[in-house]
Structure formats: C-alpha cells, structure tokens
N, C-alpha and C positions, 0 to 999 in steps of 0.2 A: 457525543460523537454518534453519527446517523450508521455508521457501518462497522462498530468496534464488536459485535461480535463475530464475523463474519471474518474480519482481518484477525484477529484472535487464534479462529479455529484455521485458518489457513495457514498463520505462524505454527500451528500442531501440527496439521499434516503436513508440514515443507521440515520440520524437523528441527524447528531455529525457535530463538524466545526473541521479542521485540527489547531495542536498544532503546533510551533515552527519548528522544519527540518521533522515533519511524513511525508507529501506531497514528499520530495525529497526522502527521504526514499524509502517509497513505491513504485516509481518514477522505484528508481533501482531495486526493488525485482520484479513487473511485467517485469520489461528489462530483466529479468535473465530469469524469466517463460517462455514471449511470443517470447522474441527476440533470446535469447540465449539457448533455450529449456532444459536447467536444470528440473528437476523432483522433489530437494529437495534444500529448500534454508531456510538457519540459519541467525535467526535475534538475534544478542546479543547486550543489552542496557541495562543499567541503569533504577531501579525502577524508576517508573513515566513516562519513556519515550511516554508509552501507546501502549506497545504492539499488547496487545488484539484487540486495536483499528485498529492500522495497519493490522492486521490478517485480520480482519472482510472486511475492506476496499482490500485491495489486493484479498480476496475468490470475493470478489463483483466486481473485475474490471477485475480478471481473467477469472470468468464463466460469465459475462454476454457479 
C-alpha cells in the first residue's frame, strides 16, 4: 500500500484504530485523489462498513 503510513498516523490523531479492509480502502481513494487527480470519488458499502470514518481519515491524509 502507497499511503499506509500516512492513513496509519492519521487513524492516531483522529483517535480511531482502522477496522477490517478501511486501511485498503482508503489506501485507494487517496491513490485516486493524490496520484490520479480525480476531484470527486464515491465510496459505496455496506452499513457498518464505517464510512464516516474512512471520510474523516482520507480529509486527514489528503490535506495534511
């Protein structure tokens, strides 16, 4: 994974530990943002998956 330290320490300072595949997840959706400069990118899962979470964590690994 091209970004797993970065989503890592972003799961530290947001105060949350990574669930099950959010890590790879997220993983892709910054690859889309930073690598492949997409402007808008759709997460569709399953209740529980932890959206919100992923969101919070990807805004934290994209701006900072």
């Amino acid at each position: 994974m091209r970004y797993e330290k970065q989503i890592l320490e972003a799961f530290d300072r947001l105060g949350f530990k990574p669930r099950d595949n959010q890590v790879e997840h997220i993983d892709r959706i910054v690859i889309a943002f930073l690598d492949e400069e997409f402007t808008n990118v759709i997460l569709s899962a399953p209740t529980g998956t932890g959206k919100s979470i992923i969101g919070a964590v990807v805004a934290e690994v994209v701006h900072s």
